[in-house]
C-alpha positions, 0 to 999 in steps of 0.5 A, a space after each residue: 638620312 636626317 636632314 634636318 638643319 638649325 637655321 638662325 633667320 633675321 627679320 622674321 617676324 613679316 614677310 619673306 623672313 615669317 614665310 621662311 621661318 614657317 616652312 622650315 618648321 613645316 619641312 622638320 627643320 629647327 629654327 632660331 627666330 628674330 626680331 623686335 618682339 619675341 612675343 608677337 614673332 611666336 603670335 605671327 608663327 603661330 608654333 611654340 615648340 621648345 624642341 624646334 623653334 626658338 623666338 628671339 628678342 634682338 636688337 640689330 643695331 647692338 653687337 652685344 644683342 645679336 652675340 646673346 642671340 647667337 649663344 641662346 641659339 647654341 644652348 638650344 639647338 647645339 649648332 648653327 648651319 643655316 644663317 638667312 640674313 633677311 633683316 632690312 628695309 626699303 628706302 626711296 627719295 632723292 639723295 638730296 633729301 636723305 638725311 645723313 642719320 637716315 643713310 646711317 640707319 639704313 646701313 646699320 640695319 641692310 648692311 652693318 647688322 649682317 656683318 656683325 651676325 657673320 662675325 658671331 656665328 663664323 667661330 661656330 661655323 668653322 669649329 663645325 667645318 661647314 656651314 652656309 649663310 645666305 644673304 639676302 640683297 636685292 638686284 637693285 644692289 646691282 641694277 638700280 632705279 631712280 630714286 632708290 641710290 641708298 637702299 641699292 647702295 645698302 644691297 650692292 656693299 652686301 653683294 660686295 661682302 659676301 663676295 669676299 665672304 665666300 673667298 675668305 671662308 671657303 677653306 673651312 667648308 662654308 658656302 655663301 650666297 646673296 639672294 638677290 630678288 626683284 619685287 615679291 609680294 612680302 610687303 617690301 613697299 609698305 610703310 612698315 618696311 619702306 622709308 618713303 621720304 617726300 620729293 619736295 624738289 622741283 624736276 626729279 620726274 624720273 624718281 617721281 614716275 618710278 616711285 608712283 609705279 613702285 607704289 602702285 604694285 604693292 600687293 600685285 609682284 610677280 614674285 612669290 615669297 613661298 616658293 623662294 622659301 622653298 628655293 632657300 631651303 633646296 639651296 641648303 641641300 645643295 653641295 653647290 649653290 650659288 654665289 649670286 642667285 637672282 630671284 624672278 624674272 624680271 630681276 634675271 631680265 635686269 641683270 642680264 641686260 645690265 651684263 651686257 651693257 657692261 661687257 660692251 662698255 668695258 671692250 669700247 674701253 679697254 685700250 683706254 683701260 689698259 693705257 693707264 698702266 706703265 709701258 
């Protein structure tokens, strides 16, 4: 049985997205490609078969650029079965600093960009009644760090809408899920993906602690992006993958604890919850 896919892959031109993308082609899958450059996304792939792999300029922050993206991929290949949303970037400071352009950046790329990518292949997902999008957060969307609160509020409204997502399409035969990984070695904290913007104000010891640590071990996460690559495409196999689906230990070790603490918080509270209703 032939098993093969078309996967549409944002933000592939570098880490996960680039990793990704090579080992579909190597696994026989046929893939659409994008990022900013079409040229130097076929240099980095480094496979420039018309019958397999498509390289595709995009402009995430143009709803008419990602459309185009979509029917050329169609042209191609027919179908779309597989949508990785991997496109995004880091963003560390305190909120104070952020400027209001740069939180509206972020979330026009982490968020916004997803959304409208959703939007344009759901016809051709439903008109194939299947179909499987993965979204790729981060468990900081649900366990965040000190000086992180915009990136983890860009990947928690991600988890929030492929939650719902998953609600309102499972009718049509198409699975969601949001992988949500802890650190993995891709170059996340490089100054290519992160925007790392200056604690110039007194105090903040814990934002400035924990960006050094972040910082520090960049090049040294424990988490391997080849073998999430090889998750993804065993989730595609599957005729029940997750909804959320964290990724490396200390992202389960993290969201775990975190459960807990709130299973506990919420029972502490709950006669206070439940006495906000009419009696």
């Amino acid at each position: 049985m032939n098993t093969s896919k078309v996967w549409y892959v944002t933000g592939a031109s570098q880490g996960l997205g680039l990793i990704l993308v090579k080992a579909l082609l190597e696994n026989g899958h046929r893939v659409a490609a994008s990022s900013r450059n079409a040229e130097k996304l076929k240099e980095a792939v480094g496979i420039a078969d018309p019958n397999g792999f498509i390289a595709l300029t995009v402009d995430l922050n143009s709803a008419d650029s990602i459309a185009t993206s979509v029917q050329q991929t169609l042209e191609a290949f027919g179908r779309i079965d597989v949508v990785v949303n991997n496109a995004g970037y880091g963003m560390v400071g305190t909120v104070e600093e952020v400027g209001g352009q740069e939180v509206r950046d972020i979330f026009d790329i982490n968020v916004l960009a997803a959304i409208n990518v959703v939007r344009e292949v759901l016809p051709v997902m439903r008109r194939q009644q299947a179909g499987y999008i993965i979204n790729i957060g981060s468990v900081a969307g649900f366990v965040g760090a000190p000086g992180w609160s915009v990136y983890s509020a860009t990947k928690a409204a991600l988890a929030a809408f492929s939650e719902v997502l998953a609600l309102d399409v499972q009718e049509f035969g198409i699975k969601v899920t949001v992988a949500e990984p802890s650190g993995f070695r891709t170059g996340f904290l490089t100054e290519h993906s992160l925007a790392n913007i200056g604690t110039g104000i007194d105090g903040y010891e814990a934002v400035r602690a924990t960006r050094e640590r972040y910082l520090s071990g960049n090049g040294k996460q424990p988490g391997d992006p080849v073998r999430a690559a090889a998750i993804f495409m065993e989730l595609a196999a599957s005729d029940q993958p997750p909804l959320h689906l964290y990724l490396g230990e200390d992202a389960y070790n993290r969201a775990s604890k975190k459960l807990k603490n709130m299973t506990d918080e919420l029972e502490s509270w709950k006669s206070v919850s439940i006495s906000a209703d009419f009696h």
